[in-house]
C-alpha positions as CSV (number, residue, x, y, z in Angstrom):
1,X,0.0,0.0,0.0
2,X,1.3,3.4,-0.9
3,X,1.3,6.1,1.7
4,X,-1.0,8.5,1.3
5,X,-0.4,12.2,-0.2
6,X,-0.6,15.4,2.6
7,X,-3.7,17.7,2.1
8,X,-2.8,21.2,0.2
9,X,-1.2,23.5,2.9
10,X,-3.2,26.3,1.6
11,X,-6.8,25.1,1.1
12,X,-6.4,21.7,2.9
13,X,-8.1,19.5,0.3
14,X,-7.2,16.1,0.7
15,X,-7.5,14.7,-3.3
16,X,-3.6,16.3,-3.7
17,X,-2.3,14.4,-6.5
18,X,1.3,13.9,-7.9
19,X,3.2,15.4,-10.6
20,X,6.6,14.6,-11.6
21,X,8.9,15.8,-8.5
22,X,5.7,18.0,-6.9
23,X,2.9,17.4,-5.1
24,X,-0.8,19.5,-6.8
25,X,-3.9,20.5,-5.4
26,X,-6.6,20.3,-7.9
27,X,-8.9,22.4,-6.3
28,X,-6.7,25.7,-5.6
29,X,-4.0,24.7,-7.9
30,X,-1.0,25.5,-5.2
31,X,1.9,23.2,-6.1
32,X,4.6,22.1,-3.3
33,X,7.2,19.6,-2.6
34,X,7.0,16.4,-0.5
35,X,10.5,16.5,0.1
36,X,11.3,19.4,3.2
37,X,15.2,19.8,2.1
38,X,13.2,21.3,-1.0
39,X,11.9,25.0,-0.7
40,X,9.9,26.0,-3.7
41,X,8.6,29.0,-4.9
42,X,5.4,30.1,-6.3
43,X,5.3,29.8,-10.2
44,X,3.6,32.4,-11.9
45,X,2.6,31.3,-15.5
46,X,0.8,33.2,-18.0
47,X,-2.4,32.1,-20.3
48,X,-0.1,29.7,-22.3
49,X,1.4,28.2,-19.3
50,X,4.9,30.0,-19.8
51,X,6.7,31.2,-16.7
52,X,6.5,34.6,-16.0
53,X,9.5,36.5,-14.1
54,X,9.9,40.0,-13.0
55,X,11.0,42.8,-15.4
56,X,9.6,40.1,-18.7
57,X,7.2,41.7,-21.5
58,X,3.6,40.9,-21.3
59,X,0.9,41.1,-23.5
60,X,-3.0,42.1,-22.9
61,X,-5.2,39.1,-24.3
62,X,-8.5,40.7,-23.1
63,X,-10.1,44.7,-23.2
64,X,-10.3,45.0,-19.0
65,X,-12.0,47.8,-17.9
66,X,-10.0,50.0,-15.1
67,X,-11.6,50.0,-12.1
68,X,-13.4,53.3,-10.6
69,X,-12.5,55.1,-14.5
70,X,-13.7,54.8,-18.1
71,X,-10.6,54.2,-19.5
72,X,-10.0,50.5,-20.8
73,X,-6.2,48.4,-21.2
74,X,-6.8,47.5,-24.5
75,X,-5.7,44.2,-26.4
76,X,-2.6,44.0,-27.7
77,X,-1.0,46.2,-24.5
78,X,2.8,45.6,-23.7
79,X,3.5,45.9,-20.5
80,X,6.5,45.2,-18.4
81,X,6.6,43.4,-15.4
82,X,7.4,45.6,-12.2
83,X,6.8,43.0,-9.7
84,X,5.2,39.8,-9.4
85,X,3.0,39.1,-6.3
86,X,0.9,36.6,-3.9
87,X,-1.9,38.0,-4.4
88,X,-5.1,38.5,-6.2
89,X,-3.8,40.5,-9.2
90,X,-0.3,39.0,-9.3
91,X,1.3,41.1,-11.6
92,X,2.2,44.9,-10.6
93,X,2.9,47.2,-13.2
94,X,2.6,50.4,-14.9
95,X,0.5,51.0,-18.5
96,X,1.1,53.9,-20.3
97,X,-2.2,56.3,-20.4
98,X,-3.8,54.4,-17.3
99,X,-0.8,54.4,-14.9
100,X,0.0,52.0,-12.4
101,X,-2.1,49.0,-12.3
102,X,-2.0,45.1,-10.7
103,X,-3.3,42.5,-13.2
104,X,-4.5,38.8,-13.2
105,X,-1.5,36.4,-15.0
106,X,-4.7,34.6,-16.8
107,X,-5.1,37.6,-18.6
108,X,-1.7,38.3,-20.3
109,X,0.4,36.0,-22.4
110,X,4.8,36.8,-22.6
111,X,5.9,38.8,-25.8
């Protein structure tokens, strides 16, 4: 019999599943390692599934509408990457015309 997996340290379900040298939670998607030796990082990934990293050139996929104005981040945007965060909106950056600005990583894809 084959030991059973640990629930997801953020959400706590218990169907985690493995993947290669990582441990997933289908329900929140948080990925972690069973080994403790092993410190991981969150990944941040756009659309596509490519990594992102701090300072890279995005790309709008979708017309979002800024919050509390009536201006609009159109499609086709670049932006750069300022910082990448645990949050919500992971990404934090700055869009010319609109100003500063955090956005979702399922709504960009890397340039």
């Amino acid at each position: 019999m084959t030991d059973a997996l640990p629930p997801c340290p953020q959400c706590q379900c218990e169907y985690s599943y493995e993947d290669g040298a990582l441990i997933v939670c289908p329900e929140c998607a948080h990925e972690w390692s069973a080994d403790p030796a092993f410190t991981s990082e969150r990944v941040y990934k756009d659309v596509n599934g490519n990594v992102l990293n701090e300072g890279d050139t995005v790309t709008i996929i979708k017309d979002l509408k800024v919050k509390g104005t009536s201006k609009v981040a159109k499609v086709g945007t670049r932006v750069k990457i300022n910082r990448l965060m645990d949050e919500d909106h992971d990404i934090d950056c700055k869009i010319d015309g609109i100003g500063a600005m955090k956005l979702k990583t399922m709504f960009v894809k890397k340039a």
